[in-house]
C-alpha positions in Angstrom: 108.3 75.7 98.3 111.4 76.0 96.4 113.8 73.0 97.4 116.6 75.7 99.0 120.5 75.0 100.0 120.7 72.9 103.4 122.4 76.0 104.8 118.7 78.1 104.2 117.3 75.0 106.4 117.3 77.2 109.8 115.5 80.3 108.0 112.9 78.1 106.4 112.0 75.5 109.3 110.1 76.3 112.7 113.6 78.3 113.7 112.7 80.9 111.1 109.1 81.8 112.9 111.6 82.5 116.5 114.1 84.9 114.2 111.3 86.7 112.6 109.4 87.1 115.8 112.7 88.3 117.7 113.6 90.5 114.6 110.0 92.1 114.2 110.7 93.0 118.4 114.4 94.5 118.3 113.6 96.6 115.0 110.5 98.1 117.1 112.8 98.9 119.5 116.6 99.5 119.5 117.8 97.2 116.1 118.1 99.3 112.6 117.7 97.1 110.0 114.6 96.8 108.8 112.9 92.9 108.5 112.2 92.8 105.0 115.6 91.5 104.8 114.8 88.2 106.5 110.8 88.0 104.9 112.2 88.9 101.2 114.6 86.1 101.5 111.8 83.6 102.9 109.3 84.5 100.2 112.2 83.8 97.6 112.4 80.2 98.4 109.1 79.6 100.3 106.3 81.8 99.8 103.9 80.4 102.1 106.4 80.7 105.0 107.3 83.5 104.5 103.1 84.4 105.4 103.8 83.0 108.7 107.1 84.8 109.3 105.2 88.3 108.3 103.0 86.9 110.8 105.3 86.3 113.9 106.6 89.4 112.8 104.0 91.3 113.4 103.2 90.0 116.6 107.5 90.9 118.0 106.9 94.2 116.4 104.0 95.3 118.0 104.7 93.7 121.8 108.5 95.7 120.9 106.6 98.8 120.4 104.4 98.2 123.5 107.5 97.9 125.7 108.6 101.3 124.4 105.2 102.9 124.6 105.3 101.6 128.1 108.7 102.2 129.0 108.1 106.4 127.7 105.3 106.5 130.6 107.8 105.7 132.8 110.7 107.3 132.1 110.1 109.6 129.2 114.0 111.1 128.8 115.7 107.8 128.9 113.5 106.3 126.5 114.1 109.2 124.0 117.3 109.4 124.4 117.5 105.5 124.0 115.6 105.3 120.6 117.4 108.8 119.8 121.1 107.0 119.5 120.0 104.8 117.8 121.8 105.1 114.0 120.2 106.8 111.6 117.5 108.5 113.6 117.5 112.1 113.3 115.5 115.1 114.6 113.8 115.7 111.5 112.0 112.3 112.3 110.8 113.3 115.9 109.1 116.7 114.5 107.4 115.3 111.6 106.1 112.3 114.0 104.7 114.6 117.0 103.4 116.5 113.8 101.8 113.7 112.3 100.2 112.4 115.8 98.9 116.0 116.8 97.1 116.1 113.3 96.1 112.5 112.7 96.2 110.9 116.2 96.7 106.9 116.4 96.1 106.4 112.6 99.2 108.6 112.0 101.0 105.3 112.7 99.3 104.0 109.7 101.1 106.9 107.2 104.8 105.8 109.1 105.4 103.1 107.0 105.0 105.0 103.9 107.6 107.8 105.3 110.6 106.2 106.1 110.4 107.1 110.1 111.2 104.2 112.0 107.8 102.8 114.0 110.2 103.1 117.3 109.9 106.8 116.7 106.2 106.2 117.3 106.0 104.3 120.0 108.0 107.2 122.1 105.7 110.0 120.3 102.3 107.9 121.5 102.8 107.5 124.5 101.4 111.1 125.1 99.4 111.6 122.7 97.8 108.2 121.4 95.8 105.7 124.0 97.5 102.0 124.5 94.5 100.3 122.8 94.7 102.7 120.1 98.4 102.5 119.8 97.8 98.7 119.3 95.1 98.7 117.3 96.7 101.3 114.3 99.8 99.2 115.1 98.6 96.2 113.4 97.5 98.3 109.8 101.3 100.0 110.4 103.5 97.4 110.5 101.4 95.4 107.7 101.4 97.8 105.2 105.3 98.2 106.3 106.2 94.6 105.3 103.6 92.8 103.4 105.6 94.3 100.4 108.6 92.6 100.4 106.7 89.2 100.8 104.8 90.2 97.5 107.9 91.0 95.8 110.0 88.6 96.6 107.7 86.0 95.7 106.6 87.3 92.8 110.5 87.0 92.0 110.4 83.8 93.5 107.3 82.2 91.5 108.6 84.0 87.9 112.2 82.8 88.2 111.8 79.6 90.3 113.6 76.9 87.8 116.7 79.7 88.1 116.5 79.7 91.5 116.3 76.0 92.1 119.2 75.5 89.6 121.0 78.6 91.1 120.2 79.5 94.6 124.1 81.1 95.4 123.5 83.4 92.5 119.9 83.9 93.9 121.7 84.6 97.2 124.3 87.2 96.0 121.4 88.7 93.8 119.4 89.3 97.1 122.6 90.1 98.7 123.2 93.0 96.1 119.9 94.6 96.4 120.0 95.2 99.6 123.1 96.7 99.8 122.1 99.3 96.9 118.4 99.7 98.9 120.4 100.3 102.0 123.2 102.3 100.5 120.5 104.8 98.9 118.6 104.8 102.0 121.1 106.0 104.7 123.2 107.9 101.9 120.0 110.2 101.8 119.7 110.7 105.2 122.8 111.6 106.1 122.6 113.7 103.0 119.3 115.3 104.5 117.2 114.8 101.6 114.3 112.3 103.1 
């Protein structure tokens, strides 16, 4: 582990697996901001916990996506509509997702990650068309494949430039800072745009 600022202490101790977990739920559910932000800042200073963050992760992401799989059984228009407002989902999204489930079934959950469709869209869309266990099961693959790449990254940042970071962790910081803000900028400029 990189030795990180003091104020990075809450990220990188036990507090860090409770965000993560509580991160991974609310973006399967109603949050829009995706957790690679928290895991690529992990793995920049601590690579192996940012392993066990993926990992809590996983687990709020998938019980989040279970509450709105269940939540659709029950009351089918207010969970659309709930996952509907929330920013940045569109109706392009709900097509090519009942699309991808009516061709693929569960492991369409699998291709989400790789098509910029929030997994909350899926949840709703399973819940006719996709068993619970099955939902679960593809779930895992999904959300894996979703984030294990910003751990990769990020540490492979972390590991190549670790004196720099050590000797420079506010420039590290506003480095990680700026990336995002172009990834993100990119992201939602091209789907209000249209062109995802």
């Amino acid at each position: 582990m990189i030795a990180s600022p003091q104020y990075l202490g809450w990220l990188l101790g036990s507090a860090g697996y409770w965000i993560a977990f509580a991160w991974g739920f609310g973006e399967a559910t109603v949050f829009f901001i995706l957790p690679d932000l928290l895991l690529s800042l992990t793995a920049l200073f601590a690579f192996r916990k940012a392993w066990k963050q993926l990992g809590w992760m996983i687990v709020g992401s998938i019980l989040g996506g279970v509450c709105i799989y269940l939540w659709t059984l029950e009351a089918p228009r207010m969970a659309r509509q709930v996952v509907d407002a929330v920013p940045f989902v569109t109706e392009e999204m709900w097509i090519k997702v009942q699309l991808t489930l009516s061709q693929h079934g569960g492991a369409g959950l699998v291709l989400g990650p790789f098509s910029g469709i929030p997994y909350k869209v899926y949840a709703v869309e399973s819940a006719e068309r996709v068993p619970l266990l099955w939902f679960v099961l593809f779930s895992f693959p999904a959300r894996l494949s979703r984030l294990v790449g910003a751990v990769l990254l990020f540490g492979g940042v972390g590991a190549l430039f670790k004196q720099k970071i050590i000797v420079h962790p506010g420039i590290t910081l506003a480095m990680w800072g700026l990336y995002w803000i172009g990834m993100y900028s990119w992201y939602w400029g091209s789907l209000l745009g249209g062109t995802t």
